[in-house]
LUMMAR-329367 format. One record per residue (C-alpha): residue number from 1; z, x, y. Coordinates in steps of 0.5 Angstrom, whole numbers. Layout:
! residues N
> NUM|Z|X|Y
...
! end
This chain:
! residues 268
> 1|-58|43|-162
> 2|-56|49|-157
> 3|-51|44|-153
> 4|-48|44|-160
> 5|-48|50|-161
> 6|-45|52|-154
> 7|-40|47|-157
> 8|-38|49|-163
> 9|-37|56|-161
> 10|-32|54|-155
> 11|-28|50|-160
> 12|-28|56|-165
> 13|-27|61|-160
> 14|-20|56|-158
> 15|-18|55|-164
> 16|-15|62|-166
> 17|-8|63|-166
> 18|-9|70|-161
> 19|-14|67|-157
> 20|-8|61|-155
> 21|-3|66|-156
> 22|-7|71|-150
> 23|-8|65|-145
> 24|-1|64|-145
> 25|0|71|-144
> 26|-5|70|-138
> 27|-1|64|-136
> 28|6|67|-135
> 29|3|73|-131
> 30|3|69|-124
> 31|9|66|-126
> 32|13|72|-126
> 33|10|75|-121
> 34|13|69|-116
> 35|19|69|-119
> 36|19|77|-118
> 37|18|76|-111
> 38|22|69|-110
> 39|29|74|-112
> 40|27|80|-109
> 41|27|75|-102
> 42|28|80|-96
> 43|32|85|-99
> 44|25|89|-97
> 45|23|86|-92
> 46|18|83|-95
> 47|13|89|-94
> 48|9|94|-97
> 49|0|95|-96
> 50|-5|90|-97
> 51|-3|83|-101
> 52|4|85|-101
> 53|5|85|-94
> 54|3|78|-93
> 55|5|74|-100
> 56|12|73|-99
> 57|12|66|-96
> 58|5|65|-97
> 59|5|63|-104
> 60|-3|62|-103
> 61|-4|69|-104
> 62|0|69|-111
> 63|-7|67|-114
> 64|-12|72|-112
> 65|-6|77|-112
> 66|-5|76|-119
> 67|-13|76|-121
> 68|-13|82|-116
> 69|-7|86|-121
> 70|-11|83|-127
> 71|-18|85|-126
> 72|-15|92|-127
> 73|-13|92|-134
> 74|-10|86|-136
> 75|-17|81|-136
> 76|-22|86|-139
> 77|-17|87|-145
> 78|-18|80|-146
> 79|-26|79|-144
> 80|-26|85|-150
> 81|-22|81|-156
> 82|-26|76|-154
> 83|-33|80|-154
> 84|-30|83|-161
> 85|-29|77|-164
> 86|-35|75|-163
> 87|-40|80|-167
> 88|-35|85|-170
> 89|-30|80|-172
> 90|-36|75|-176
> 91|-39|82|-178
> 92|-32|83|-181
> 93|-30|77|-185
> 94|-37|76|-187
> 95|-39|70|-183
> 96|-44|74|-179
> 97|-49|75|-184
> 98|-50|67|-186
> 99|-51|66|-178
> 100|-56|72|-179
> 101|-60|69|-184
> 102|-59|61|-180
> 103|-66|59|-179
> 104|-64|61|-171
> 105|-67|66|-168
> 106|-62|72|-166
> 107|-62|72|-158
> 108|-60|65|-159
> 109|-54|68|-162
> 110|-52|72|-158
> 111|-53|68|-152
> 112|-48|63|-155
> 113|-44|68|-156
> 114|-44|70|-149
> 115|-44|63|-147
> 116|-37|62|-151
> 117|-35|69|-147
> 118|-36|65|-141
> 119|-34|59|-142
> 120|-27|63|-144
> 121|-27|67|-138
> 122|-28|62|-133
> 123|-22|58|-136
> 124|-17|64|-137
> 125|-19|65|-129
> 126|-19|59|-127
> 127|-12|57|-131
> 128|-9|63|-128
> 129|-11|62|-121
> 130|-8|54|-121
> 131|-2|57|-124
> 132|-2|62|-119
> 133|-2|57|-113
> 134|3|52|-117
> 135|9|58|-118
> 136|6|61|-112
> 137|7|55|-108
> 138|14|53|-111
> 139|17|60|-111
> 140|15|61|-104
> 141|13|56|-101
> 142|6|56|-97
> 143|4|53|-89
> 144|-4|55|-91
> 145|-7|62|-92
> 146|-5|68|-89
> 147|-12|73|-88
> 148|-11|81|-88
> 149|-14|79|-82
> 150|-8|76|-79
> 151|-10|70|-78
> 152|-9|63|-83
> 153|-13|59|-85
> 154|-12|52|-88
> 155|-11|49|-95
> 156|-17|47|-96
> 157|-20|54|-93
> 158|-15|58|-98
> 159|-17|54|-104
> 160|-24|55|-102
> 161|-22|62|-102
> 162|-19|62|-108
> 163|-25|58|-112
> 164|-29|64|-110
> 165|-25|69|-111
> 166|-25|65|-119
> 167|-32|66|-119
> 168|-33|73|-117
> 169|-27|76|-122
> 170|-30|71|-128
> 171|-37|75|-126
> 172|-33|82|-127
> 173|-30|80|-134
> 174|-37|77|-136
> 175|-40|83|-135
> 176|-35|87|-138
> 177|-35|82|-144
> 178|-43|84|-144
> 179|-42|91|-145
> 180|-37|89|-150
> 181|-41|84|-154
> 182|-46|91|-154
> 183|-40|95|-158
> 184|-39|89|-162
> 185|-47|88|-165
> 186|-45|96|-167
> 187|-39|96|-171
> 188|-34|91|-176
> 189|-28|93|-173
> 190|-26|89|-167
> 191|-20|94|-166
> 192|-26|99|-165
> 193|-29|95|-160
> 194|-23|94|-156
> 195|-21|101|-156
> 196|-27|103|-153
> 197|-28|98|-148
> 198|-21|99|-145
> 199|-22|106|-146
> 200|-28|106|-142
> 201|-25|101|-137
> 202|-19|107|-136
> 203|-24|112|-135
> 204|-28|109|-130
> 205|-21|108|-126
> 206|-19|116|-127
> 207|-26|118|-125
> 208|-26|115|-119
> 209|-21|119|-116
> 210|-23|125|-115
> 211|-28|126|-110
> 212|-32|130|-112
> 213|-35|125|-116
> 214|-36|121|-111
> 215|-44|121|-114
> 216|-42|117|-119
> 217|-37|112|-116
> 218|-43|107|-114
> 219|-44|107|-122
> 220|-38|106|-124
> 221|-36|99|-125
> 222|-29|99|-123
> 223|-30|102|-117
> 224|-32|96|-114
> 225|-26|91|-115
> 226|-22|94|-109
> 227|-29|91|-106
> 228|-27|83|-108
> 229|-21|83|-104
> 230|-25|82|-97
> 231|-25|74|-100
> 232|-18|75|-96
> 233|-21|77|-89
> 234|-23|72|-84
> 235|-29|72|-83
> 236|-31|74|-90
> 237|-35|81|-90
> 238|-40|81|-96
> 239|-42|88|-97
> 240|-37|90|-101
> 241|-37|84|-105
> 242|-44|84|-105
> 243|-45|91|-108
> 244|-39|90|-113
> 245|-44|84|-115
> 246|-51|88|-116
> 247|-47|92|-120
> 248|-44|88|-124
> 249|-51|84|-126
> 250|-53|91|-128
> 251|-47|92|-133
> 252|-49|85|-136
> 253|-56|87|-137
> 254|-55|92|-140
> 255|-50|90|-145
> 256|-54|84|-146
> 257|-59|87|-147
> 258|-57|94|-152
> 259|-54|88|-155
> 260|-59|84|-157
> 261|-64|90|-159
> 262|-58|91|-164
> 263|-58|85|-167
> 264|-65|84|-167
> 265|-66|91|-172
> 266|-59|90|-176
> 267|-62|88|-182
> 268|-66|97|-181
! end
Protein backbone atom coordinates (compact mmCIF):
# COMPACT_ATOMS: atom_id res chain seq x y z
CA UNK A 1 0.00 0.00 0.00
CA UNK A 2 2.66 2.69 0.90
CA UNK A 3 4.65 1.71 -2.50
CA UNK A 4 1.16 2.93 -4.06
CA UNK A 5 1.16 5.75 -2.34
CA UNK A 6 4.67 6.85 -3.19
CA UNK A 7 3.34 6.18 -6.60
CA UNK A 8 0.33 7.97 -6.68
CA UNK A 9 1.75 11.16 -5.07
CA UNK A 10 4.92 11.23 -7.71
CA UNK A 11 2.39 10.88 -10.47
CA UNK A 12 0.38 13.52 -9.04
CA UNK A 13 2.97 15.74 -8.38
CA UNK A 14 4.21 15.29 -12.36
CA UNK A 15 0.97 15.97 -13.84
CA UNK A 16 0.28 19.62 -12.87
CA UNK A 17 1.12 22.13 -15.40
CA UNK A 18 3.50 24.20 -13.21
CA UNK A 19 5.40 21.46 -11.92
CA UNK A 20 6.29 20.75 -16.02
CA UNK A 21 6.42 24.27 -16.69
CA UNK A 22 9.22 24.81 -13.48
CA UNK A 23 11.21 21.77 -14.76
CA UNK A 24 11.49 23.53 -17.96
CA UNK A 25 12.66 26.48 -16.38
CA UNK A 26 15.34 24.44 -14.51
CA UNK A 27 16.40 22.81 -17.84
CA UNK A 28 16.96 26.09 -19.68
CA UNK A 29 19.33 27.29 -16.77
CA UNK A 30 22.32 25.21 -17.52
CA UNK A 31 21.52 25.81 -21.32
CA UNK A 32 22.06 29.50 -21.00
CA UNK A 33 24.58 29.62 -19.09
CA UNK A 34 26.80 27.40 -21.67
CA UNK A 35 25.96 29.16 -24.52
CA UNK A 36 26.61 32.41 -22.09
CA UNK A 37 29.96 31.40 -21.70
CA UNK A 38 30.61 29.84 -25.34
CA UNK A 39 29.68 33.53 -26.95
CA UNK A 40 31.49 35.46 -24.13
CA UNK A 41 34.72 33.24 -25.52
CA UNK A 42 38.14 34.98 -24.75
CA UNK A 43 36.83 38.27 -24.75
CA UNK A 44 37.67 38.34 -20.83
CA UNK A 45 40.01 35.91 -20.69
CA UNK A 46 38.02 33.44 -19.37
CA UNK A 47 38.52 34.74 -15.79
CA UNK A 48 36.86 35.66 -12.74
CA UNK A 49 37.11 33.71 -9.01
CA UNK A 50 36.33 30.61 -8.05
CA UNK A 51 34.19 28.14 -10.70
CA UNK A 52 34.44 31.04 -13.29
CA UNK A 53 37.80 30.94 -13.47
CA UNK A 54 38.14 27.35 -14.83
CA UNK A 55 34.70 26.75 -16.48
CA UNK A 56 35.61 28.09 -19.76
CA UNK A 57 36.78 25.14 -21.79
CA UNK A 58 35.98 22.86 -18.98
CA UNK A 59 32.47 22.07 -19.52
CA UNK A 60 32.27 19.86 -16.59
CA UNK A 61 31.97 22.10 -14.36
CA UNK A 62 28.70 23.56 -16.16
CA UNK A 63 26.66 21.29 -13.94
CA UNK A 64 27.74 22.09 -10.27
CA UNK A 65 28.15 25.66 -11.30
CA UNK A 66 24.70 25.76 -12.11
CA UNK A 67 23.56 24.01 -9.02
CA UNK A 68 26.13 25.87 -7.20
CA UNK A 69 24.23 29.35 -8.67
CA UNK A 70 20.74 27.72 -8.18
CA UNK A 71 20.93 26.73 -4.62
CA UNK A 72 20.93 30.28 -3.74
CA UNK A 73 17.74 31.09 -4.64
CA UNK A 74 16.20 29.23 -7.82
CA UNK A 75 15.91 25.64 -6.07
CA UNK A 76 14.56 26.41 -2.72
CA UNK A 77 11.61 28.56 -4.80
CA UNK A 78 11.09 25.22 -6.43
CA UNK A 79 11.31 22.98 -3.23
CA UNK A 80 8.95 25.63 -1.67
CA UNK A 81 5.87 25.49 -4.59
CA UNK A 82 6.61 21.91 -4.58
CA UNK A 83 6.25 21.98 -0.28
CA UNK A 84 3.02 24.38 -0.67
CA UNK A 85 1.11 22.04 -3.20
CA UNK A 86 1.61 19.48 -0.99
CA UNK A 87 -0.55 20.41 2.34
CA UNK A 88 -1.53 24.16 1.80
CA UNK A 89 -2.50 23.54 -2.01
CA UNK A 90 -4.94 20.06 -1.18
CA UNK A 91 -6.02 22.30 2.12
CA UNK A 92 -7.26 24.89 -0.65
CA UNK A 93 -9.16 23.02 -3.24
CA UNK A 94 -10.74 20.78 -0.30
CA UNK A 95 -8.70 17.44 -1.24
CA UNK A 96 -6.94 17.61 2.19
CA UNK A 97 -9.79 17.05 4.62
CA UNK A 98 -10.81 13.72 2.43
CA UNK A 99 -7.21 12.22 2.78
CA UNK A 100 -7.40 13.39 6.62
CA UNK A 101 -10.13 11.35 7.49
CA UNK A 102 -8.76 8.49 4.83
CA UNK A 103 -8.42 5.18 7.34
CA UNK A 104 -4.47 6.41 6.91
CA UNK A 105 -2.62 7.72 9.67
CA UNK A 106 -1.51 11.20 9.17
CA UNK A 107 2.35 10.88 9.73
CA UNK A 108 2.01 8.50 6.91
CA UNK A 109 0.68 11.46 4.80
CA UNK A 110 3.05 13.64 5.68
CA UNK A 111 5.87 11.32 4.83
CA UNK A 112 4.22 10.68 1.43
CA UNK A 113 4.14 13.76 0.88
CA UNK A 114 7.74 14.50 2.01
CA UNK A 115 8.65 11.45 -0.26
CA UNK A 116 7.07 12.88 -3.53
CA UNK A 117 9.33 16.18 -2.36
CA UNK A 118 12.19 14.12 -2.61
CA UNK A 119 11.58 12.19 -5.33
CA UNK A 120 10.95 15.64 -7.21
CA UNK A 121 13.97 17.36 -5.91
CA UNK A 122 16.22 14.75 -6.87
CA UNK A 123 14.82 14.42 -10.41
CA UNK A 124 14.72 18.34 -11.07
CA UNK A 125 18.75 18.28 -9.75
CA UNK A 126 19.85 15.28 -11.41
CA UNK A 127 17.68 16.60 -14.82
CA UNK A 128 19.58 19.66 -14.32
CA UNK A 129 22.87 18.34 -13.69
CA UNK A 130 23.14 15.82 -17.05
CA UNK A 131 21.86 18.86 -18.94
CA UNK A 132 24.64 20.95 -17.38
CA UNK A 133 27.28 18.20 -18.66
CA UNK A 134 25.61 17.97 -22.04
CA UNK A 135 25.20 21.80 -22.88
CA UNK A 136 28.41 22.27 -21.01
CA UNK A 137 30.36 19.64 -23.06
CA UNK A 138 28.79 20.79 -26.17
CA UNK A 139 29.44 24.42 -25.94
CA UNK A 140 32.67 24.15 -24.13
CA UNK A 141 34.16 21.03 -24.85
CA UNK A 142 35.77 19.31 -21.85
CA UNK A 143 39.38 17.09 -21.67
CA UNK A 144 38.06 15.70 -17.81
CA UNK A 145 37.62 17.88 -14.79
CA UNK A 146 39.54 21.02 -13.94
CA UNK A 147 39.55 21.08 -9.72
CA UNK A 148 39.91 24.36 -7.80
CA UNK A 149 43.09 22.70 -7.04
CA UNK A 150 44.33 22.71 -10.03
CA UNK A 151 44.52 19.64 -11.08
CA UNK A 152 42.23 17.15 -13.54
CA UNK A 153 40.51 14.69 -12.95
CA UNK A 154 39.09 11.95 -15.30
CA UNK A 155 35.70 11.67 -16.74
CA UNK A 156 34.68 9.11 -14.49
CA UNK A 157 36.21 10.86 -11.42
CA UNK A 158 34.33 14.25 -12.67
CA UNK A 159 31.12 12.42 -13.19
CA UNK A 160 31.43 10.93 -9.84
CA UNK A 161 31.85 14.52 -8.38
CA UNK A 162 29.12 15.76 -10.05
CA UNK A 163 26.72 12.70 -8.67
CA UNK A 164 27.91 13.77 -5.35
CA UNK A 165 27.41 16.92 -5.65
CA UNK A 166 23.62 16.10 -6.97
CA UNK A 167 23.30 14.26 -3.59
CA UNK A 168 24.32 17.07 -1.50
CA UNK A 169 22.12 19.73 -3.11
CA UNK A 170 19.13 17.46 -3.22
CA UNK A 171 19.68 17.21 0.56
CA UNK A 172 19.76 21.11 1.01
CA UNK A 173 16.42 21.41 -1.36
CA UNK A 174 14.77 18.58 1.11
CA UNK A 175 15.65 20.22 4.13
CA UNK A 176 14.41 23.28 2.83
CA UNK A 177 10.91 21.61 1.63
CA UNK A 178 10.93 20.28 4.98
CA UNK A 179 10.42 23.79 6.60
CA UNK A 180 8.19 24.50 3.78
CA UNK A 181 5.80 21.24 4.23
CA UNK A 182 5.83 22.84 8.23
CA UNK A 183 4.52 26.43 6.72
CA UNK A 184 2.04 24.27 4.48
CA UNK A 185 0.48 22.28 7.50
CA UNK A 186 -0.47 25.95 8.80
CA UNK A 187 -2.13 27.68 6.16
CA UNK A 188 -4.51 27.40 2.90
CA UNK A 189 -2.71 29.61 0.50
CA UNK A 190 0.44 28.20 -1.19
CA UNK A 191 1.28 31.93 -2.14
CA UNK A 192 1.88 31.97 1.69
CA UNK A 193 4.17 29.40 1.83
CA UNK A 194 6.23 30.41 -0.93
CA UNK A 195 6.73 33.84 0.36
CA UNK A 196 7.71 32.67 3.57
CA UNK A 197 10.09 30.30 2.47
CA UNK A 198 11.85 32.69 0.16
CA UNK A 199 11.58 35.38 2.49
CA UNK A 200 13.31 33.27 5.19
CA UNK A 201 15.97 31.76 2.66
CA UNK A 202 16.89 35.73 1.55
CA UNK A 203 17.07 36.60 5.36
CA UNK A 204 19.33 34.21 5.98
CA UNK A 205 21.61 35.29 2.70
CA UNK A 206 21.61 38.96 4.42
CA UNK A 207 22.12 37.99 7.88
CA UNK A 208 24.97 36.16 7.08
CA UNK A 209 26.92 39.18 5.96
CA UNK A 210 27.47 40.99 8.78
CA UNK A 211 29.84 39.85 10.94
CA UNK A 212 29.04 40.81 14.05
CA UNK A 213 26.59 38.13 13.49
CA UNK A 214 28.89 35.85 13.30
CA UNK A 215 27.09 33.58 16.45
CA UNK A 216 24.32 33.04 14.40
CA UNK A 217 25.95 32.07 11.10
CA UNK A 218 26.68 28.45 12.23
CA UNK A 219 22.67 28.13 12.53
CA UNK A 220 21.56 29.88 9.42
CA UNK A 221 21.24 27.15 6.70
CA UNK A 222 22.30 29.12 3.80
CA UNK A 223 25.62 29.57 5.23
CA UNK A 224 26.59 26.26 4.62
CA UNK A 225 26.17 26.35 0.69
CA UNK A 226 29.31 28.11 -0.22
CA UNK A 227 30.83 24.93 1.94
CA UNK A 228 29.40 22.21 -0.71
CA UNK A 229 31.77 23.60 -3.35
CA UNK A 230 34.81 21.65 -1.90
CA UNK A 231 33.40 18.63 -3.88
CA UNK A 232 35.40 20.66 -6.44
CA UNK A 233 38.93 20.39 -4.60
CA UNK A 234 41.15 17.48 -4.83
CA UNK A 235 41.41 15.80 -2.56
CA UNK A 236 37.93 16.46 -1.33
CA UNK A 237 37.83 18.18 2.18
CA UNK A 238 34.83 17.07 4.32
CA UNK A 239 34.46 19.43 6.89
CA UNK A 240 32.42 21.92 5.42
CA UNK A 241 30.34 19.47 3.65
CA UNK A 242 30.12 17.64 6.62
CA UNK A 243 28.64 20.93 8.79
CA UNK A 244 26.58 21.88 5.94
CA UNK A 245 25.01 18.42 6.21
CA UNK A 246 24.52 18.16 10.14
CA UNK A 247 22.75 21.39 9.59
CA UNK A 248 20.97 20.75 7.02
CA UNK A 249 19.50 17.31 8.81
CA UNK A 250 18.66 19.53 11.42
CA UNK A 251 16.24 21.68 9.40
CA UNK A 252 14.72 18.39 8.15
CA UNK A 253 13.84 17.38 11.62
CA UNK A 254 12.55 20.16 12.56
CA UNK A 255 10.40 21.00 9.73
CA UNK A 256 9.22 17.29 9.93
CA UNK A 257 8.53 17.45 12.89
CA UNK A 258 6.65 21.09 13.35
CA UNK A 259 4.74 19.57 10.70
CA UNK A 260 3.75 16.43 11.74
CA UNK A 261 2.44 17.95 15.31
CA UNK A 262 0.62 19.92 13.05
CA UNK A 263 -1.10 17.90 11.12
CA UNK A 264 -1.72 15.63 14.24
CA UNK A 265 -3.92 18.44 15.95
CA UNK A 266 -5.55 20.09 12.76
CA UNK A 267 -8.80 18.95 13.72
CA UNK A 268 -8.00 21.44 17.28
Amino acid sequence: MITRQFGSEVRWMLRRPRTLIGLFGLVLVPIIISFGIWTAGDDEGGGGPGLAAIIQGNGMVVPIFTLFLSLNLLLPLVASIWAADGLAGEAQHGTLRGLLVAPVSRVRLLFVKLFGLTAMSLFAVTLMAVVGIIAGTAFLGTDGMMTLSGTTLGTGEGLLRIALFVVLVTFQMVAIGAVALAVSATTEHPLVVQAATMTTIIVFQVLSQFPSLDWLHPFLITTGFPGLIDVMRDPIPLTQIWDSTLLAGCYLLIGTGLAAMRLITKDN
